[in-house]
Structures are given as structure tokens and as C-alpha cells.
PyMOL Python script that loads the backbone (N, CA, C, O; Angstrom):
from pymol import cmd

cmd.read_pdbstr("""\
ATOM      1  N   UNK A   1     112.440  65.144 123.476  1.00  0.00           N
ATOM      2  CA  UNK A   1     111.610  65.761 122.454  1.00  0.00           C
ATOM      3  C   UNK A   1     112.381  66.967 121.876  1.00  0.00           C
ATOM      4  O   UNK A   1     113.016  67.661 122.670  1.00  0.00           O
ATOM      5  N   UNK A   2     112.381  67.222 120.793  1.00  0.00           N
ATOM      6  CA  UNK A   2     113.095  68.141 120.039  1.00  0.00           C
ATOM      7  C   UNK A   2     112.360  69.286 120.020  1.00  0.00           C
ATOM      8  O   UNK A   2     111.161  69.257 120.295  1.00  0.00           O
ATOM      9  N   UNK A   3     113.052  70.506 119.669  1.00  0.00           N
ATOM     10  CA  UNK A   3     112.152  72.234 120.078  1.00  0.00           C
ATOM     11  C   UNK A   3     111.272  72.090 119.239  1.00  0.00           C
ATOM     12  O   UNK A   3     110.155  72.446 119.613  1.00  0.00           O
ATOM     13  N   UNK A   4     111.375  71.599 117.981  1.00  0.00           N
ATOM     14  CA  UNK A   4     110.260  71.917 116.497  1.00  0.00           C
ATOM     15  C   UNK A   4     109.353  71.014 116.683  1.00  0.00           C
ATOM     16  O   UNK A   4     108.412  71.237 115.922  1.00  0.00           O
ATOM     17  N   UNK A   5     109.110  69.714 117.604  1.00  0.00           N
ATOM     18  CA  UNK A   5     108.310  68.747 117.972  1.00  0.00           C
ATOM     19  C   UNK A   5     107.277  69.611 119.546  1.00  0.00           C
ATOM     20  O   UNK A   5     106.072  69.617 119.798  1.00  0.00           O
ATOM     21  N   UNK A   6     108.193  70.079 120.101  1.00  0.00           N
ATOM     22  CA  UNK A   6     107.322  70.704 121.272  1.00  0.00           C
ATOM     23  C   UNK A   6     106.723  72.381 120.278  1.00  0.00           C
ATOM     24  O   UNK A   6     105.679  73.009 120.455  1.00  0.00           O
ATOM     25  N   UNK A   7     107.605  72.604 119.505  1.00  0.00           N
ATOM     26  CA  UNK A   7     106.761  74.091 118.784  1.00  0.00           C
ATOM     27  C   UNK A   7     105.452  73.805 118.137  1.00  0.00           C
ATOM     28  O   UNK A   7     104.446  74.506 118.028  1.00  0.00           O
ATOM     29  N   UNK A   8     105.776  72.327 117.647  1.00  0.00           N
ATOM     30  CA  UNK A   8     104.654  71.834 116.920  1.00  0.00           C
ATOM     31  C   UNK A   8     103.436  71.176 117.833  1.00  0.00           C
ATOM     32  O   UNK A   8     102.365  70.938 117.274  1.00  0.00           O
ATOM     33  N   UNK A   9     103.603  70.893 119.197  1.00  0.00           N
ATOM     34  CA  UNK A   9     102.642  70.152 119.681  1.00  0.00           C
ATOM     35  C   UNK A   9     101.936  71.522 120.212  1.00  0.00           C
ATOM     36  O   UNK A   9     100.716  71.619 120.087  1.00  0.00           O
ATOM     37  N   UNK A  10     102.805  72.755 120.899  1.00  0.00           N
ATOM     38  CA  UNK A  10     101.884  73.760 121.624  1.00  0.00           C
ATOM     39  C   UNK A  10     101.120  74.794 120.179  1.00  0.00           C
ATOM     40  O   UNK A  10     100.158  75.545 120.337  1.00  0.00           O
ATOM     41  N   UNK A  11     101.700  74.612 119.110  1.00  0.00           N
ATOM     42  CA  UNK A  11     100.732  75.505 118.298  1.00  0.00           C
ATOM     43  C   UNK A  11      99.673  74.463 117.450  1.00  0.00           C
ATOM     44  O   UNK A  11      99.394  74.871 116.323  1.00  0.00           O
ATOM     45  N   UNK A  12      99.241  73.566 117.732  1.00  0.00           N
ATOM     46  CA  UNK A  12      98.789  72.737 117.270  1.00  0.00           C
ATOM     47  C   UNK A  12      97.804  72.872 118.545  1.00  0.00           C
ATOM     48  O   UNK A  12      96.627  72.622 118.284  1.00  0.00           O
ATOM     49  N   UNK A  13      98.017  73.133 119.525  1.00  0.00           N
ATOM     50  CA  UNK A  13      97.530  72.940 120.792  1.00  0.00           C
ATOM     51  C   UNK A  13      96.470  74.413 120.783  1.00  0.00           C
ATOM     52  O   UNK A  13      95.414  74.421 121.417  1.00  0.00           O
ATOM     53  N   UNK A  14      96.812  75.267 120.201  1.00  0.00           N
ATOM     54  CA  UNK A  14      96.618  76.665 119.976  1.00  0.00           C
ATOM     55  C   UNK A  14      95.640  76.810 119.027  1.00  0.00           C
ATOM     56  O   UNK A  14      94.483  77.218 119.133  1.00  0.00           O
ATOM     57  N   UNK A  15      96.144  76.496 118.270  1.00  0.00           N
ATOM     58  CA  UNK A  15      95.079  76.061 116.987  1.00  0.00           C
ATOM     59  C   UNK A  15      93.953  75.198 116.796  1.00  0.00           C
ATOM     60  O   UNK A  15      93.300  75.015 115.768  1.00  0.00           O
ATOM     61  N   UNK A  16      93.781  74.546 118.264  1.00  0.00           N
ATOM     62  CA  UNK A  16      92.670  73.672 118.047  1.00  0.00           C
ATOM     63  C   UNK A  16      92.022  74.756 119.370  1.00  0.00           C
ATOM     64  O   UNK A  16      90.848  74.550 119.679  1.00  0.00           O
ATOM     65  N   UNK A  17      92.493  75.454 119.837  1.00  0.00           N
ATOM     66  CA  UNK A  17      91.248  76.554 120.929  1.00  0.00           C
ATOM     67  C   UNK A  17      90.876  77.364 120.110  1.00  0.00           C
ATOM     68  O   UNK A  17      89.922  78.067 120.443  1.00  0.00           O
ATOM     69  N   UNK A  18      91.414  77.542 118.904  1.00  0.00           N
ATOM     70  CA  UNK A  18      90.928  78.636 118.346  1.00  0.00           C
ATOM     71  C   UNK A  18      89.754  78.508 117.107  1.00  0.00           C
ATOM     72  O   UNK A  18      89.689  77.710 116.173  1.00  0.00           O
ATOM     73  N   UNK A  19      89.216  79.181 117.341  1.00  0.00           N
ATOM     74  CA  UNK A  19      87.633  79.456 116.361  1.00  0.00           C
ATOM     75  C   UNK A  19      88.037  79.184 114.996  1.00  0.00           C
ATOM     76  O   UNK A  19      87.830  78.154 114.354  1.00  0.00           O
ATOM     77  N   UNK A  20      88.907  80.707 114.476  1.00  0.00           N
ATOM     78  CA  UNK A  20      88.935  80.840 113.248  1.00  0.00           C
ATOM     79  C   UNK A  20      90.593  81.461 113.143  1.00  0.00           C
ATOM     80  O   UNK A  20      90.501  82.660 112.879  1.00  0.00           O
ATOM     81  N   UNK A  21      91.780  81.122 113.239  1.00  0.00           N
ATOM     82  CA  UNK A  21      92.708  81.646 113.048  1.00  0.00           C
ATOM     83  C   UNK A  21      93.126  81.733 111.913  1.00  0.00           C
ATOM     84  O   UNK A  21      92.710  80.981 111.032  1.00  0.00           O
ATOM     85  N   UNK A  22      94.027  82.659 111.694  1.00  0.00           N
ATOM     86  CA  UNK A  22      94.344  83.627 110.862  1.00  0.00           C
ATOM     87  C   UNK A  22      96.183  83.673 110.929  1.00  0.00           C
ATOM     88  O   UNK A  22      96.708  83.474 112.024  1.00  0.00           O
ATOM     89  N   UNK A  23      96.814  83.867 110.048  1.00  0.00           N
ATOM     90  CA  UNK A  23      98.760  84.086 110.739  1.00  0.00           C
ATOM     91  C   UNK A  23      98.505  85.091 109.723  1.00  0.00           C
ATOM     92  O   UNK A  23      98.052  84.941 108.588  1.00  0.00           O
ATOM     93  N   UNK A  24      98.930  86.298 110.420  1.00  0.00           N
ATOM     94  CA  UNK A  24      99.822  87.833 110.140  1.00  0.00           C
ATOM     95  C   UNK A  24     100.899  87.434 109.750  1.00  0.00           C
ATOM     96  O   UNK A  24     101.305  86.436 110.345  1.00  0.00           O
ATOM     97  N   UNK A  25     101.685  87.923 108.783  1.00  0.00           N
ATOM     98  CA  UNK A  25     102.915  87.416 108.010  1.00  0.00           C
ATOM     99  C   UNK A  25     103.521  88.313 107.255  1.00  0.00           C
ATOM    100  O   UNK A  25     103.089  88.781 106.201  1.00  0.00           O
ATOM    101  N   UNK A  26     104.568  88.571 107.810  1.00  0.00           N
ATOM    102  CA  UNK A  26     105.432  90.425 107.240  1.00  0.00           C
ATOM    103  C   UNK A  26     106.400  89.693 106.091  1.00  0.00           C
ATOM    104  O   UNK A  26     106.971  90.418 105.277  1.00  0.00           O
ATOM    105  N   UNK A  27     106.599  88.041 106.030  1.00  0.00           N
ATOM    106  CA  UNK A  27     107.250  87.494 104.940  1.00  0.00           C
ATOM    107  C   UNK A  27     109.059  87.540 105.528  1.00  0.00           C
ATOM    108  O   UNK A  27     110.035  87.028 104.979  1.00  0.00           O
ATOM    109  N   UNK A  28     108.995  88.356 106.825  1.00  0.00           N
ATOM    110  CA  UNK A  28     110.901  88.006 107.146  1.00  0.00           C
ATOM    111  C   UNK A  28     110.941  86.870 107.559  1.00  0.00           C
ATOM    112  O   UNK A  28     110.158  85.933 107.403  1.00  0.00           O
ATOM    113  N   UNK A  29     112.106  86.979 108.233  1.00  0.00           N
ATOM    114  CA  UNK A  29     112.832  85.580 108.817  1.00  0.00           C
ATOM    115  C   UNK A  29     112.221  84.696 109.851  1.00  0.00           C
ATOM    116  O   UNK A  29     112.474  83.492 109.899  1.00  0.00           O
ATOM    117  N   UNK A  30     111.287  85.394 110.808  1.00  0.00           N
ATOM    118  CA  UNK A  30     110.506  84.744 111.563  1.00  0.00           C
ATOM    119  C   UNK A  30     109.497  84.597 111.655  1.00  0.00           C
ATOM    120  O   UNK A  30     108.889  83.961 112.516  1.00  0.00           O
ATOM    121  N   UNK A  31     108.926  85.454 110.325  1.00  0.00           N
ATOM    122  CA  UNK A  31     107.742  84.845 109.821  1.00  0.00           C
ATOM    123  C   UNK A  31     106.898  83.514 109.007  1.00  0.00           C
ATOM    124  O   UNK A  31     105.797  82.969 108.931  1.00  0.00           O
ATOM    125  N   UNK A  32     108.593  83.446 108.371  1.00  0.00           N
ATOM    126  CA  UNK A  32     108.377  82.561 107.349  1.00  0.00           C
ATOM    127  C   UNK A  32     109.071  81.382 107.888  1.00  0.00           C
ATOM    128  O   UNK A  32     108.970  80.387 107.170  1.00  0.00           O
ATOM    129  N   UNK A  33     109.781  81.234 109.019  1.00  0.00           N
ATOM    130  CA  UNK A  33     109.332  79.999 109.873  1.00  0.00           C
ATOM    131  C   UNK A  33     108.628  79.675 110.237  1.00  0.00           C
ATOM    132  O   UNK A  33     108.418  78.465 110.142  1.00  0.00           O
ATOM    133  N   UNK A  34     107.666  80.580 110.981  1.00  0.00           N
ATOM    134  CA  UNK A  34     106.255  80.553 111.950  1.00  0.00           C
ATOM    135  C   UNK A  34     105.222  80.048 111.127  1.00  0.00           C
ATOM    136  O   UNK A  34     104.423  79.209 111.543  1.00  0.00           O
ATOM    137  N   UNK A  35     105.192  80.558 109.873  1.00  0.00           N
ATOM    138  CA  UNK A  35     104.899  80.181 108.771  1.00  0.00           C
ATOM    139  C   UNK A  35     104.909  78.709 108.250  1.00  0.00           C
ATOM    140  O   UNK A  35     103.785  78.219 108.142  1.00  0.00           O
ATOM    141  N   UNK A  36     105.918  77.938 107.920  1.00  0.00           N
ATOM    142  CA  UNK A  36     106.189  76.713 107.744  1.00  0.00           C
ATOM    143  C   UNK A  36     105.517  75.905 108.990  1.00  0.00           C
ATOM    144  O   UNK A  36     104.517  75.188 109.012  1.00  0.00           O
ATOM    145  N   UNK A  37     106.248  76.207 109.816  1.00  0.00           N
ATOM    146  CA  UNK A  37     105.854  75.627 111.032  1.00  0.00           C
ATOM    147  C   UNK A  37     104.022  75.276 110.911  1.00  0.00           C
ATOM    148  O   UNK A  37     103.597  74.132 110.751  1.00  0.00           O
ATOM    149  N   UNK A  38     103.350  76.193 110.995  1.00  0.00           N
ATOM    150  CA  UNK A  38     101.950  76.103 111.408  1.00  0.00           C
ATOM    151  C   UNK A  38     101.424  75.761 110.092  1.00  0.00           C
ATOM    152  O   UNK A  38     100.194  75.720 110.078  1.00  0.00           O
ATOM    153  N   UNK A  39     102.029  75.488 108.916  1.00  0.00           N
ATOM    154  CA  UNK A  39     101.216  74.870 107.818  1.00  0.00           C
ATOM    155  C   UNK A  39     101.314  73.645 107.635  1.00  0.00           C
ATOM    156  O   UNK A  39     100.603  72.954 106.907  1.00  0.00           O
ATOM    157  N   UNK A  40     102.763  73.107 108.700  1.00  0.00           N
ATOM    158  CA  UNK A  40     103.066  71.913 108.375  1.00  0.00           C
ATOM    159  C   UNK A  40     101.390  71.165 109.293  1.00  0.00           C
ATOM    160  O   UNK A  40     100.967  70.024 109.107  1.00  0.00           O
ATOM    161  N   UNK A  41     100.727  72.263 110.269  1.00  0.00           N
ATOM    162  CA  UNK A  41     100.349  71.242 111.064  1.00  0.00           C
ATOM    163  C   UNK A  41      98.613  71.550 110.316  1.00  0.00           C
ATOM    164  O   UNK A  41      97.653  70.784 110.399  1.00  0.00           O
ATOM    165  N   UNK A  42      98.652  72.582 109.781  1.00  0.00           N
ATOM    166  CA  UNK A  42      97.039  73.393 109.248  1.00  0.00           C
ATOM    167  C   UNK A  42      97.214  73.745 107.859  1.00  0.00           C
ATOM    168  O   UNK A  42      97.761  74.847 107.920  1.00  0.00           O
ATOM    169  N   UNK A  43      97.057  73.428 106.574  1.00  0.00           N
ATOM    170  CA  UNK A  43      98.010  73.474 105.271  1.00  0.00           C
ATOM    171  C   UNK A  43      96.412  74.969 104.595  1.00  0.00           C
ATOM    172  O   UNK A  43      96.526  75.754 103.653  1.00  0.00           O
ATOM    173  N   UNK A  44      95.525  74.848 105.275  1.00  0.00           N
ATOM    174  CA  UNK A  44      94.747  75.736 104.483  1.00  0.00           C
ATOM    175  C   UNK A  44      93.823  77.150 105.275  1.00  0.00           C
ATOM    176  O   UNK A  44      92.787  77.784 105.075  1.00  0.00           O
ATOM    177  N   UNK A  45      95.320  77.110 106.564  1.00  0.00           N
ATOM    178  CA  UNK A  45      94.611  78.107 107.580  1.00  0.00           C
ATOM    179  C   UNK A  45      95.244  79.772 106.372  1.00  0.00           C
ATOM    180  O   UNK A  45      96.205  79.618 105.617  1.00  0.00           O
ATOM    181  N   UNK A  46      94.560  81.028 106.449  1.00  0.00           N
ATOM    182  CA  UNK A  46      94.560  82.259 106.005  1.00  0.00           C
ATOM    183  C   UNK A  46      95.945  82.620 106.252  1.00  0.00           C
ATOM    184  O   UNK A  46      96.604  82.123 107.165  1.00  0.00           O
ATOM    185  N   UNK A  47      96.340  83.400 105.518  1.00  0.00           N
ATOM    186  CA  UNK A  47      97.334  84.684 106.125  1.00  0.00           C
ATOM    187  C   UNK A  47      97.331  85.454 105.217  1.00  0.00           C
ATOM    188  O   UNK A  47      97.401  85.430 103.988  1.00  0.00           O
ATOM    189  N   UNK A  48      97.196  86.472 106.364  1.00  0.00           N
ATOM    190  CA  UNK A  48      97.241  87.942 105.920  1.00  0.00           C
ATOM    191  C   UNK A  48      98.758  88.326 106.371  1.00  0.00           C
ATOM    192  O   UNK A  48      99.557  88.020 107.256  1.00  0.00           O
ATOM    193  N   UNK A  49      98.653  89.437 104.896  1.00  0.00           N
ATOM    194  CA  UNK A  49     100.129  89.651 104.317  1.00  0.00           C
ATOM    195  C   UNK A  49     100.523  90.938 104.728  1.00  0.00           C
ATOM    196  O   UNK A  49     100.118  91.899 104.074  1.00  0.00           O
ATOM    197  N   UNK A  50     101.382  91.145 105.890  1.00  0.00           N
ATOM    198  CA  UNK A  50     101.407  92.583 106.609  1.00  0.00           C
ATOM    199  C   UNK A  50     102.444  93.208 105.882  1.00  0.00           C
ATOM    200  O   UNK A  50     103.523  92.662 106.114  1.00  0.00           O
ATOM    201  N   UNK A  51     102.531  94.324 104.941  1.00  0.00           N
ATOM    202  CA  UNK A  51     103.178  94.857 103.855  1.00  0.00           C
ATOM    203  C   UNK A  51     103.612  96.441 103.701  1.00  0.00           C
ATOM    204  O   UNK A  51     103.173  97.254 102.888  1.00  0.00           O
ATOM    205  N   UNK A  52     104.540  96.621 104.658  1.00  0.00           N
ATOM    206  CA  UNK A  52     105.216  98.291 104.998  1.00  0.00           C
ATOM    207  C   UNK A  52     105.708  98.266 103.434  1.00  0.00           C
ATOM    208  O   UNK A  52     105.551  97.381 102.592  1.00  0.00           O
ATOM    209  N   UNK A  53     106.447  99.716 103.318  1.00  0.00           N
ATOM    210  CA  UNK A  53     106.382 100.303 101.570  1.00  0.00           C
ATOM    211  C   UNK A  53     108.117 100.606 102.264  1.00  0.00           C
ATOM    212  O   UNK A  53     108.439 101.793 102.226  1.00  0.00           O
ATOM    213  N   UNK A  54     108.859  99.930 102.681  1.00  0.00           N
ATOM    214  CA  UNK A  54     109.914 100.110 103.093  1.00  0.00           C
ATOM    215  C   UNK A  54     111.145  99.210 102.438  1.00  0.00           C
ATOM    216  O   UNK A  54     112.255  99.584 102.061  1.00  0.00           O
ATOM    217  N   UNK A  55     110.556  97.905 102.440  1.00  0.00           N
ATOM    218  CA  UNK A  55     111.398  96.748 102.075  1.00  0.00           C
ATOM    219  C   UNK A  55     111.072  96.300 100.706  1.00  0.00           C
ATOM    220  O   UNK A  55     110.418  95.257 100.717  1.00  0.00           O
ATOM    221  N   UNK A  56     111.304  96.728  99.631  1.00  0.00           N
ATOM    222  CA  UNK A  56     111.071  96.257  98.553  1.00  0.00           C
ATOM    223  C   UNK A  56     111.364  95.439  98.064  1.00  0.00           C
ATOM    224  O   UNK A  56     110.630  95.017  97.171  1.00  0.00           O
ATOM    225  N   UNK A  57     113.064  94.496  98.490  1.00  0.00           N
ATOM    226  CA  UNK A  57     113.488  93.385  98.135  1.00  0.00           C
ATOM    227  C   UNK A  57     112.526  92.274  99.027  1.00  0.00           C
ATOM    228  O   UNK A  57     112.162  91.292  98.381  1.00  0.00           O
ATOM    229  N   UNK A  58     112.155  92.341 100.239  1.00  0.00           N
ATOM    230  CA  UNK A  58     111.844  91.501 100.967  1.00  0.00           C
ATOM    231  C   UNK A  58     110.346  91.204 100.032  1.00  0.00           C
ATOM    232  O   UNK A  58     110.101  90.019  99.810  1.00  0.00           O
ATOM    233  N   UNK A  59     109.443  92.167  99.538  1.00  0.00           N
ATOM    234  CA  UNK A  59     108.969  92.029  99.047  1.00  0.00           C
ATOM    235  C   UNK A  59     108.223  90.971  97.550  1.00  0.00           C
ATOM    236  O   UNK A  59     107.206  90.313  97.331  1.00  0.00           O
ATOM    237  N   UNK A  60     109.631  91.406  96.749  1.00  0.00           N
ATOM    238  CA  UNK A  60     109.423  90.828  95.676  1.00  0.00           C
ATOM    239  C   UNK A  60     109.621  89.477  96.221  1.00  0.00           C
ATOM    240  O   UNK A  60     108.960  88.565  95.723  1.00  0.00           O
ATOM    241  N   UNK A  61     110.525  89.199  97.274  1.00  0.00           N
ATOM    242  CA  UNK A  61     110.648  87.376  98.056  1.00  0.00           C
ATOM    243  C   UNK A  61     109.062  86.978  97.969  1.00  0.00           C
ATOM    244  O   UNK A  61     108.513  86.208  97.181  1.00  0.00           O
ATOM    245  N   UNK A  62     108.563  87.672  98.924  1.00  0.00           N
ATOM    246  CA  UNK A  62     107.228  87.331  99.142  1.00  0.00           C
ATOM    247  C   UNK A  62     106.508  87.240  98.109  1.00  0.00           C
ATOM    248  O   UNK A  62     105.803  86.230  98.095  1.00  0.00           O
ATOM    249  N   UNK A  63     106.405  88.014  97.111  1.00  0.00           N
ATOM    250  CA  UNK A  63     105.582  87.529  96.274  1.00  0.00           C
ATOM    251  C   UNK A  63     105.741  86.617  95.261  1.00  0.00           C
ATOM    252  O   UNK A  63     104.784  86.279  94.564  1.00  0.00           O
ATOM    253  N   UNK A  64     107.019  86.118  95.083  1.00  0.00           N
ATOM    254  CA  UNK A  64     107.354  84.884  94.409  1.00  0.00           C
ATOM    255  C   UNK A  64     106.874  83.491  95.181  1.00  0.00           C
ATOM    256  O   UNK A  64     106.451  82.522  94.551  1.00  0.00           O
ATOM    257  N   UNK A  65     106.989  83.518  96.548  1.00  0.00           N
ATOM    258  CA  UNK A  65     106.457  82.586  97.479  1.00  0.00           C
ATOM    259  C   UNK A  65     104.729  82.391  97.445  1.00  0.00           C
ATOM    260  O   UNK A  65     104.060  81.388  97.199  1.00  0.00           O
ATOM    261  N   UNK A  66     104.412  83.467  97.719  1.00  0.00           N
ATOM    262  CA  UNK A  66     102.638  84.000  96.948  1.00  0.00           C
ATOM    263  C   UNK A  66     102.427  83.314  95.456  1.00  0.00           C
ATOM    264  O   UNK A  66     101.260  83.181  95.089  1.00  0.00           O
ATOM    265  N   UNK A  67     103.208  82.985  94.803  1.00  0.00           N
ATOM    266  CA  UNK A  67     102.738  82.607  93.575  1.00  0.00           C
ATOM    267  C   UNK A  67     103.172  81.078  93.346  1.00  0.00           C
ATOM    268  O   UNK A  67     103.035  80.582  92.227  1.00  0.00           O
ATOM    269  N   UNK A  68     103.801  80.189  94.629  1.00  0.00           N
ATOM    270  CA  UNK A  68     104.247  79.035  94.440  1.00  0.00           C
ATOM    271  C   UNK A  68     102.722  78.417  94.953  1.00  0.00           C
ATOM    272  O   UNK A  68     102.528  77.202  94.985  1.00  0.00           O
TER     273      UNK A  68
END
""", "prot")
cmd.dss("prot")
cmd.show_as("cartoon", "prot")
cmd.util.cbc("prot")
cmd.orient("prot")
């Protein structure tokens, strides 16, 4: 079994104990895997967009992605 097949079976696994989840999402590099990942398996679960006034390029990323 491949890592992205076992990433996908335990958050899938996660996601069905859970009530009402939600993914926190700062829009970097391991977000926006974690990201992919859990939409491939839930395409209309929330995320909230965790947004420091620090990274402004990372930013404008995110919000071009926000508007696809």
C-alpha cells in the first residue's frame, strides 16, 4: 500500500468519527497538501483560512486558489 493510500484511508477514517469537521489552512506547503489530500476524499468539508499579516506573497497564492 502506498503512503497517500494509507494517508487517505486513516483521514477518511477520521473524518467519518467526526461530527462536523472543519481544516485550518495557513495556505503553505503542508497545508495545501493536507488540503488536497482530504478533499480528494470530502470535496465540500469547510476551511478556515488561518491568515498572519506577515507573508504577503504566500498570500496573494492563496487567494488566487480561493477564487478557483
Amino acid at each position: 500500500m502506498t503512503k497517500e493510500k494509507e494517508t487517505l484511508l486513516y483521514i477518511e477514517h477520521i473524518l467519518n468519527k467526526s461530527y462536523n469537521p472543519v481544516i485550518l489552512c495557513s495556505f503553505g506547503k503542508d497545508s495545501m497538501v493536507m488540503l488536497y489530500l482530504i478533499r480528494k476524499i470530502k470535496k465540500d468539508i469547510p476551511v478556515l483560512f488561518f491568515k498572519e499579516p506577515f507573508f504577503p506573497k504566500k498570500y496573494s497564492f492563496a487567494n488566487e486558489v480561493i477564487m478557483d
